[in-house]
C-alpha positions in Angstrom: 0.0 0.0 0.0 2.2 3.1 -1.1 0.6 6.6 -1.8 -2.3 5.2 -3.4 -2.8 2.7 -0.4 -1.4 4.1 2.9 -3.4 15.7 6.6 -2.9 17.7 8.0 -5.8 19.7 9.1 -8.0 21.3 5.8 -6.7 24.8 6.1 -3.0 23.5 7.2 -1.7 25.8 5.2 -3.5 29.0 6.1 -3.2 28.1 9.8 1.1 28.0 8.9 0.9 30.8 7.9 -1.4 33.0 9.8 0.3 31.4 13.5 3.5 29.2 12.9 4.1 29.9 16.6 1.2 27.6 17.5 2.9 24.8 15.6 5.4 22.8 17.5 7.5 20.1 15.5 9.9 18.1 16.5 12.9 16.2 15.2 13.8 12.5 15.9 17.4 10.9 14.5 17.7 7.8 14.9 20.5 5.6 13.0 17.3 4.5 10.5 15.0 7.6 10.5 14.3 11.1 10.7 11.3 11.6 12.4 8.7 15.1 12.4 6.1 15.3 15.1 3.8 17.5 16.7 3.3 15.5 19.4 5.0 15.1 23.3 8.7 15.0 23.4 8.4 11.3 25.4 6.1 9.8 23.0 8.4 10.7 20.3 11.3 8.7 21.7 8.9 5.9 22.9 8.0 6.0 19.4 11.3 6.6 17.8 12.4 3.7 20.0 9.8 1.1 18.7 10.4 1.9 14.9 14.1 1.1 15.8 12.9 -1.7 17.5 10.8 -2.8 14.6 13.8 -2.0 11.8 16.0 -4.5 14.3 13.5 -7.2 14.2 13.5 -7.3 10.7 17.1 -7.2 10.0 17.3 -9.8 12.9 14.6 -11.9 10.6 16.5 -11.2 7.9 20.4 -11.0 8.2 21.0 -7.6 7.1 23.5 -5.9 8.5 22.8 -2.8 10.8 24.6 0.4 11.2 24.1 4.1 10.6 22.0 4.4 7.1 23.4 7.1 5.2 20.0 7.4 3.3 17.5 7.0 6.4 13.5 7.2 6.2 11.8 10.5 6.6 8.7 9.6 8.3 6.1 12.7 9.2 4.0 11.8 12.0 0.2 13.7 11.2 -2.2 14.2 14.4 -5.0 12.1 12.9 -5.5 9.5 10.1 -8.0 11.7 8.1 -5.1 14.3 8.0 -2.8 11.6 6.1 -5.7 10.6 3.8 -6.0 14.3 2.9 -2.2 14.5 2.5 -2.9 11.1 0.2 -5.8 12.4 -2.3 -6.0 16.2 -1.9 -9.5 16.0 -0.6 -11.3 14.7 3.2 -13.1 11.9 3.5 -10.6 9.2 2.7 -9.9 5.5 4.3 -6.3 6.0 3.7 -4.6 6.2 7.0 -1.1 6.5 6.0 1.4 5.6 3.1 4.9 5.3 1.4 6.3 7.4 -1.1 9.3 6.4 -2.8 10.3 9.9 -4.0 12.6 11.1 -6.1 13.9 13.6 -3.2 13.9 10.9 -1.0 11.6 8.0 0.2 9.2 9.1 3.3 6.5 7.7 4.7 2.6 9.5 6.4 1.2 8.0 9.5 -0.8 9.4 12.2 -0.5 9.7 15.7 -4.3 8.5 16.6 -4.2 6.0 19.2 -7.2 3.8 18.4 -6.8 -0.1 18.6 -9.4 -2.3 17.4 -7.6 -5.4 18.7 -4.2 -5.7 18.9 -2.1 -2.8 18.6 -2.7 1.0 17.4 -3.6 1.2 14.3 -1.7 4.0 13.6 1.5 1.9 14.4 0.1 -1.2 12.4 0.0 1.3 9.1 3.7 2.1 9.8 4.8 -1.2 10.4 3.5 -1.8 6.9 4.6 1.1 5.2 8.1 0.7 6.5 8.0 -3.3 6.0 7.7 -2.0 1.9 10.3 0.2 2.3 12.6 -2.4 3.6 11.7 -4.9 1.2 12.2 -2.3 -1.5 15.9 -1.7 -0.1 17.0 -4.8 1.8 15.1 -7.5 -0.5 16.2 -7.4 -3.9 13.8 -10.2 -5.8 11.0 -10.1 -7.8 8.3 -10.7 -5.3 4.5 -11.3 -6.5 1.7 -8.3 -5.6 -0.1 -10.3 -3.2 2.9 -11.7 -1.5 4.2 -8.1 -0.7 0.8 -6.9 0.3 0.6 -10.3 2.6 4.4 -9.4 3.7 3.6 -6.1 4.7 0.6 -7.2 6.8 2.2 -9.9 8.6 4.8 -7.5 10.0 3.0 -4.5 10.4 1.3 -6.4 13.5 4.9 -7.0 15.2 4.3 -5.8 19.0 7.1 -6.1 21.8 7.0 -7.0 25.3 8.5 -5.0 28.3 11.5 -6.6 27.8 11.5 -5.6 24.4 11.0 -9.0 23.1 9.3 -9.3 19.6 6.2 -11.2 19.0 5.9 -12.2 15.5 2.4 -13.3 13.5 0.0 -11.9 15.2 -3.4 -11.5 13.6 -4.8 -8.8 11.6 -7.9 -8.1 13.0 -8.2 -5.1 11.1 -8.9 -7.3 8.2 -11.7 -9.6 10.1 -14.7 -7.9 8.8 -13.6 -8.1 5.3 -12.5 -11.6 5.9 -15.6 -13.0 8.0 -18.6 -10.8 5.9 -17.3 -10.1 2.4 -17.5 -12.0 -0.8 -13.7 -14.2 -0.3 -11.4 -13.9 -3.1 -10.4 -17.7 -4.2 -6.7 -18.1 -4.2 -6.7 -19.0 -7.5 -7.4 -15.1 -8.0 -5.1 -13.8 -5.6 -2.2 -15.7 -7.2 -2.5 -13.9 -10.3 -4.2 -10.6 -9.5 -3.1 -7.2 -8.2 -5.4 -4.9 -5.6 -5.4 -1.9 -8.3 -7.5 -4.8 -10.2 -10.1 -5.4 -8.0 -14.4 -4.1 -8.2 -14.3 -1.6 -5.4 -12.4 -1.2 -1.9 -14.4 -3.8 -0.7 -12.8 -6.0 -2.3 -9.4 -4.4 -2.1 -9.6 -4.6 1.9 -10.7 -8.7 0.9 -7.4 -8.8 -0.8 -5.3 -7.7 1.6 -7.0 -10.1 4.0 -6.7 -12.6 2.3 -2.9 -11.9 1.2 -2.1 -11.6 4.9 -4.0 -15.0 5.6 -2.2 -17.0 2.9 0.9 -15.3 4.0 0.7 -16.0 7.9 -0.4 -20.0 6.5 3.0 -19.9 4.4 5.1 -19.0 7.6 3.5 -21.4 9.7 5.1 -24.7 8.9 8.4 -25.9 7.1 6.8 -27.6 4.4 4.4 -24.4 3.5 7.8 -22.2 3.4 9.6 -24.6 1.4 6.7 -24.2 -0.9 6.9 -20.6 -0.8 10.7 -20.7 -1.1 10.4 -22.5 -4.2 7.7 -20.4 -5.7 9.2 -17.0 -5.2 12.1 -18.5 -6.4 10.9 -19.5 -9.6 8.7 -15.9 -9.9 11.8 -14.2 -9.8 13.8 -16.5 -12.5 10.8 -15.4 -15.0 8.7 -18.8 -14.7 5.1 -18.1 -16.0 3.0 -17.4 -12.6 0.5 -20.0 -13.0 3.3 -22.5 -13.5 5.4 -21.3 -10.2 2.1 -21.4 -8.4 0.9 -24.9 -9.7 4.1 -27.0 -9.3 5.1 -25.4 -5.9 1.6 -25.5 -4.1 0.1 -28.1 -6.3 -4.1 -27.8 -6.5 -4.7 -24.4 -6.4 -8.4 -25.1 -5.2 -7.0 -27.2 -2.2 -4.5 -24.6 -1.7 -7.8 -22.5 -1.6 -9.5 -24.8 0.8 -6.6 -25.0 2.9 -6.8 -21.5 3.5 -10.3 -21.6 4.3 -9.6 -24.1 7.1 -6.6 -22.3 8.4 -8.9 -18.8 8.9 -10.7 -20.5 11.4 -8.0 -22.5 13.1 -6.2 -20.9 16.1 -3.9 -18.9 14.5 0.0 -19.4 16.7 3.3 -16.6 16.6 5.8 -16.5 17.8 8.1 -14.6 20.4 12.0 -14.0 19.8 13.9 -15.5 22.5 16.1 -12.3 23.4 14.9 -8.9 23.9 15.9 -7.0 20.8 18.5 -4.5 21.3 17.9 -1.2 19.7 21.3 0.5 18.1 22.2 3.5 18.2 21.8 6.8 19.7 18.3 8.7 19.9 18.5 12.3 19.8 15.1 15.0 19.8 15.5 18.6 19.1 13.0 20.9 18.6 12.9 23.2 15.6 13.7 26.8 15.2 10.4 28.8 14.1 11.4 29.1 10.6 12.1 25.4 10.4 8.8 24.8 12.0 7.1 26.4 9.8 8.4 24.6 7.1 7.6 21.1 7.9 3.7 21.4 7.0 4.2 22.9 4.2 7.2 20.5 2.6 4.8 17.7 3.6 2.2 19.6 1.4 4.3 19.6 -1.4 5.6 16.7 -1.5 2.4 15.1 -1.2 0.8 17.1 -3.8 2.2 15.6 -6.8 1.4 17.3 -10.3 -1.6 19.1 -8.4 -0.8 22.6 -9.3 -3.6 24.1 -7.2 -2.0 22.6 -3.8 1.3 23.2 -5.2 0.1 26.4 -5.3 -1.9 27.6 -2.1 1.6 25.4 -0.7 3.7 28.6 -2.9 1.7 31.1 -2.0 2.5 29.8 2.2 6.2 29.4 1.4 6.4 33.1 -0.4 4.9 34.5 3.0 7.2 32.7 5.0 10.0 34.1 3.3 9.1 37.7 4.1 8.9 36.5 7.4 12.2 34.4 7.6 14.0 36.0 4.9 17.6 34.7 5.9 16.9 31.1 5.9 18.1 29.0 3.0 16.0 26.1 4.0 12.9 28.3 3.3 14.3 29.7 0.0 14.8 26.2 -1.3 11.4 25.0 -0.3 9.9 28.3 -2.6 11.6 27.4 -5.2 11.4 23.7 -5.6 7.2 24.6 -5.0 7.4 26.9 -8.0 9.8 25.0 -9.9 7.2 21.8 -9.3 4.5 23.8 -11.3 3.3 23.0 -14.7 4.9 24.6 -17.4 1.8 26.8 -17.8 1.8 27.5 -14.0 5.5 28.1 -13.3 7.5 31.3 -13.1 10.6 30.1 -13.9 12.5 33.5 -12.7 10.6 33.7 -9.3 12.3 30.2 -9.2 15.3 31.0 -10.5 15.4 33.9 -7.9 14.5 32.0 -4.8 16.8 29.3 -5.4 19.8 31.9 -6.0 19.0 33.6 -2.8 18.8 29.8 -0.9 22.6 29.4 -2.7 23.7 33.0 -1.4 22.9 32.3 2.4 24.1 28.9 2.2 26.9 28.3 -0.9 27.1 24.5 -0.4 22.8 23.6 0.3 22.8 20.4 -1.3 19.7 20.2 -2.8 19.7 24.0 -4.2 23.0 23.3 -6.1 21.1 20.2 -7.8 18.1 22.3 -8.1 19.9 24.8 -9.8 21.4 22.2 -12.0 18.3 20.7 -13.0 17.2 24.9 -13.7 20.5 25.1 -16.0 19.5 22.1 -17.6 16.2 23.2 -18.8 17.7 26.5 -20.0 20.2 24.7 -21.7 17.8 22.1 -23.8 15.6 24.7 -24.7 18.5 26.8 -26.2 19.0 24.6 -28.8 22.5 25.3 -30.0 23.9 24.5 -26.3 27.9 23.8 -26.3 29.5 21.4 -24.0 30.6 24.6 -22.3 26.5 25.2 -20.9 26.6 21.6 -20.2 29.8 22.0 -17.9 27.8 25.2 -16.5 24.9 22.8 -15.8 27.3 20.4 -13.8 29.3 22.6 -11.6 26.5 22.9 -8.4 25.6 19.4 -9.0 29.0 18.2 -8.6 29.5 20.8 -6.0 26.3 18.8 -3.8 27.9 15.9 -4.4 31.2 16.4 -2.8 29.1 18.1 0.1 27.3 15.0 0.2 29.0 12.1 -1.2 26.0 9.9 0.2 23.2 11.8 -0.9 21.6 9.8 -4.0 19.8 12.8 -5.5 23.3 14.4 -6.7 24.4 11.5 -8.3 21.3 10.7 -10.0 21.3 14.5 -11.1 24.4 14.1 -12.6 24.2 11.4 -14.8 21.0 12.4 -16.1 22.8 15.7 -17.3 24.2 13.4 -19.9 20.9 11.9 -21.3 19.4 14.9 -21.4 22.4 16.4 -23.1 21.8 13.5 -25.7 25.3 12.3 -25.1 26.4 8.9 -23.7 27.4 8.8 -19.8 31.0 8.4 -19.1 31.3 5.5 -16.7 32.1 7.9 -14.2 28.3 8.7 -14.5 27.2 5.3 -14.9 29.1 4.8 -11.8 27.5 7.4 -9.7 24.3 6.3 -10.8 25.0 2.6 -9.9 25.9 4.1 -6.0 22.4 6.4 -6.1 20.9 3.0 -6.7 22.9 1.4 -4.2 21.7 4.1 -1.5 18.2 4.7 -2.9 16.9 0.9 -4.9 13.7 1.6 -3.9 13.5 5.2 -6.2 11.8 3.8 -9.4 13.4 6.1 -11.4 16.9 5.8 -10.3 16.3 1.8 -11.1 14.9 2.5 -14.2 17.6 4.6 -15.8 20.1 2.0 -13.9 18.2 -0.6 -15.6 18.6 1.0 -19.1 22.5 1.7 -18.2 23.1 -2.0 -18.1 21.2 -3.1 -21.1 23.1 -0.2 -22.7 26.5 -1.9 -21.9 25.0 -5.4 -22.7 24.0 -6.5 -19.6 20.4 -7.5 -20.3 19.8 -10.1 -17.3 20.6 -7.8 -14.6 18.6 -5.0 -16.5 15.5 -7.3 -17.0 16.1 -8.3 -13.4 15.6 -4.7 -11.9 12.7 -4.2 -14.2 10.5 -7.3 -13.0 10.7 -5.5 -9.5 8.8 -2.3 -11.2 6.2 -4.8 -13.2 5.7 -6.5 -9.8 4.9 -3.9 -7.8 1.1 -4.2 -6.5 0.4 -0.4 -7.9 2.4 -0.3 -11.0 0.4 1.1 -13.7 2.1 -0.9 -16.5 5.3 1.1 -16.7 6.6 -1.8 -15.8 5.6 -4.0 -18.0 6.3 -1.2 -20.6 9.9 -0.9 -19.4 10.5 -4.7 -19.7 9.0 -4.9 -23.6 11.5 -2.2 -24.2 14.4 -4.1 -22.9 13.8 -7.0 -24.8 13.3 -5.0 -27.8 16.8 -4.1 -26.8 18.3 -7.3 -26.3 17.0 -8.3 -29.5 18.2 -5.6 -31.3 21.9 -6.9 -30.2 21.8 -10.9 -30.7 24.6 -11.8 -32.4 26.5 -8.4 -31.7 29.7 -8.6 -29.6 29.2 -7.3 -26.5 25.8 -8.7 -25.5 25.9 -10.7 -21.8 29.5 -10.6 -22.4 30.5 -7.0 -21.8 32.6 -6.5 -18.7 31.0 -6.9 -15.3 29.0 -3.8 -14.4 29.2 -1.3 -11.0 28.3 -3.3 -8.3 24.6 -2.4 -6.9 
């Protein structure tokens, strides 16, 4: 459940602006997240302590290494899950309580800060746990996983609960999916194999899916024969095996697998408990903001969330141009204006008030990261539309970028910026580009668009399995329009525009990702 599945208040921006003193954010780093709330300073470390908590457990699950994440998870904690659906589709009134954005700026994730438990735990904290179980798939779990097995994935984590001794318990049932399990029309197996939730009749049936994704999920984990199955299943997914033939030779009867899962829905449903507390690592640090600072969290939250939506982006302006006045020495502020203008549609967008805001973000603050690639990205447009541009403009267009970079060798969106100077330059990327794009998608595998252009990289250089590899991830994905599929046709249109050319599967190893 990403954007489309996962508010602020309905005048959030007109209350920013008319009384940003009555706003109080605060700031949570952790070695995993960054972390914006409104609420208590104690209930944002308790929190802060169980996402860490949570982000051990599956690394403990999973053998992945720990550490300080150079490219942690901005998460912005709203006060109530009808501000995150408002955040979600511009407009009140819907179910949405939170989601995951895998943005270009930077992956973050909604939730809310209601404390309402059905059964179980918050439900608040359940729609994190799933949103943040996607984002660690996304970055930790590098196969091709079917829609309903990351949907089920996601569920059967997101219930994860500790004890006082910080022990993790493990499986614990949805029950926020029991009314659309117990009193809706089911969704046979058969159907959930091979469908995604964007395909179902209405959310009915969408909450049905989940259910039922969780269910078959939890019955999967429950014995070592059923993840054996499972094993060999995702395994042959991922190797390209048609869908119907995975799921046929690794489960066997699909209707018995179907009956199977009847029977275990109404069977006492076990988890389980780690056997050690789980250790969080790292230190926990709050702060609160400065006013300008606060002031700006609504309203980068607003814009990010708005998407192509010029009117939010801007009423979202209109807030940032007023806090300027107001805060006129702040870089951070600057940026924000311009990257709201810049975001406009062509038709919309003053590209000088951009221009201007951005320059006076670069004047406070020479070496603001995201400005100098801002500014890049402004260079570039100027420089495509000028028609006769010489490598000279495109050197022009480089400079911040590079400049962000060696600020921030660990920032992806730099070294992304960069090598896309060269396509949109029309040129071929020196493998210093290709490089730099190969450690954006190292920090950042989750960004479609980095994996995309690292995707057409390798085919470019012959390396069509790896390329075809990344792409199935995209086609997999449980909201993916078709891009993905798209992207993988193209692919193979490329591979088959090289058999029999030197070069293809056999050029030299590419960057490592």
């Amino acid at each position: 459940m990403n954007k489309a599945g996962l508010g602020l208040m309905a005048g959030i921006v007109a209350v920013a602006i008319a009384s940003p003193a009555d706003a109080k954010w605060l700031r949570a780093d952790t070695n995993n997240f960054i972390i914006y709330s409104e609420g208590a300073e104690r209930d944002l470390r308790d929190f802060a302590e169980k996402l860490e908590r949570f982000d051990a457990t599956l690394r403990n699950r999973f053998k992945i290494e720990g550490g300080k994440d150079p490219n942690p998870l901005t998460i912005y904690l709203v006060e109530s899950a009808s501000d995150a659906g408002r955040l979600a589709s511009g407009s009140r009134g819907s179910s949405i309580a939170g989601f995951y954005s895998p943005s270009p700026e930077g992956s973050f994730a909604v939730s809310n800060r209601e404390d309402f438990v059905f059964r179980g735990t918050p439900q608040s904290q359940q729609t994190l746990f799933h949103e943040y179980t996607h984002h660690f798939m996304r970055r930790f779990l590098p196969g091709a996983f079917p829609a309903w097995f990351i949907e089920g994935f996601a569920e059967f984590y997101s219930t994860v609960d500790f004890t006082r001794e910080g022990k993790a318990e493990i499986g614990k049932p949805a029950f926020g999916r029991a009314v659309g399990l117990l009193t809706m029309p089911k969704i046979p197996a058969e159907t959930l194999l091979f469908k995604r939730p964007l395909e179902m009749r209405n959310s009915g049936q969408v909450d049905v899916y989940y259910g039922r994704a969780w269910l078959l999920t939890h019955m999967l984990f429950s014995d070592r024969t059923r993840i054996e199955q499972l094993g060999s299943y995702i395994d042959a997914i991922d190797r390209g095996v048609d869908p119907a033939k995975a799921a046929n030779d690794s489960f066997g009867d699909l209707a018995k697998l179907d009956q199977d899962l009847d029977r275990y829905m109404k069977s006492r449903l076990a988890h389980r408990m780690t056997n050690d507390p789980i250790a969080i690592a790292g230190p926990i640090t709050v702060t609160a903001m400065d006013p300008a600072q606060d002031a700006i969290v609504p309203l980068r939250l607003e814009r990010l969330s708005a998407d192509d939506d010029d009117e939010r982006l801007i009423r979202t302006r209109d807030g940032l141009r007023k806090l300027a006045g107001r805060h006129p020495g702040d870089a951070a502020v600057w940026f924000e204006l311009a990257m709201a203008e810049w975001g406009l549609s062509d038709e919309k967008r003053d590209k000088a008030a951009a221009r201007a805001a951005v320059d006076k973000a670069l004047a406070i603050d020479p070496e603001h990261v995201r400005a100098n690639v801002l500014l890049g990205e402004m260079l570039a447009a100027a420089a495509e539309e000028k028609k006769d541009a010489v490598d000279a403009d495109w050197d022009a267009v480089r400079k911040p970028i590079i400049l962000a970079n060696r600020t921030n060798p660990d920032d992806p969106v730099p070294l992304y910026g960069y090598f896309r100077t060269f396509m949109e330059q029309g040129v071929r990327p020196p493998s210093i580009a290709v490089d730099g794009l190969a450690r954006a998608f190292q920090l950042a595998p989750e960004n479609i668009e980095t994996r995309v252009s690292y995707a057409f990289a390798l085919a470019a250089d012959g390396h069509f399995d790896r390329a075809i590899a990344l792409a199935k991830i995209v086609a997999f994905d449980p909201h993916d329009g078709g891009r993905g599929d798209e992207l993988m046709k193209q692919l193979e249109t490329m591979r088959a525009g090289t058999k029999g050319k030197a070069g293809d599967e056999s050029a030299a190893d590419p960057p490592k990702d």
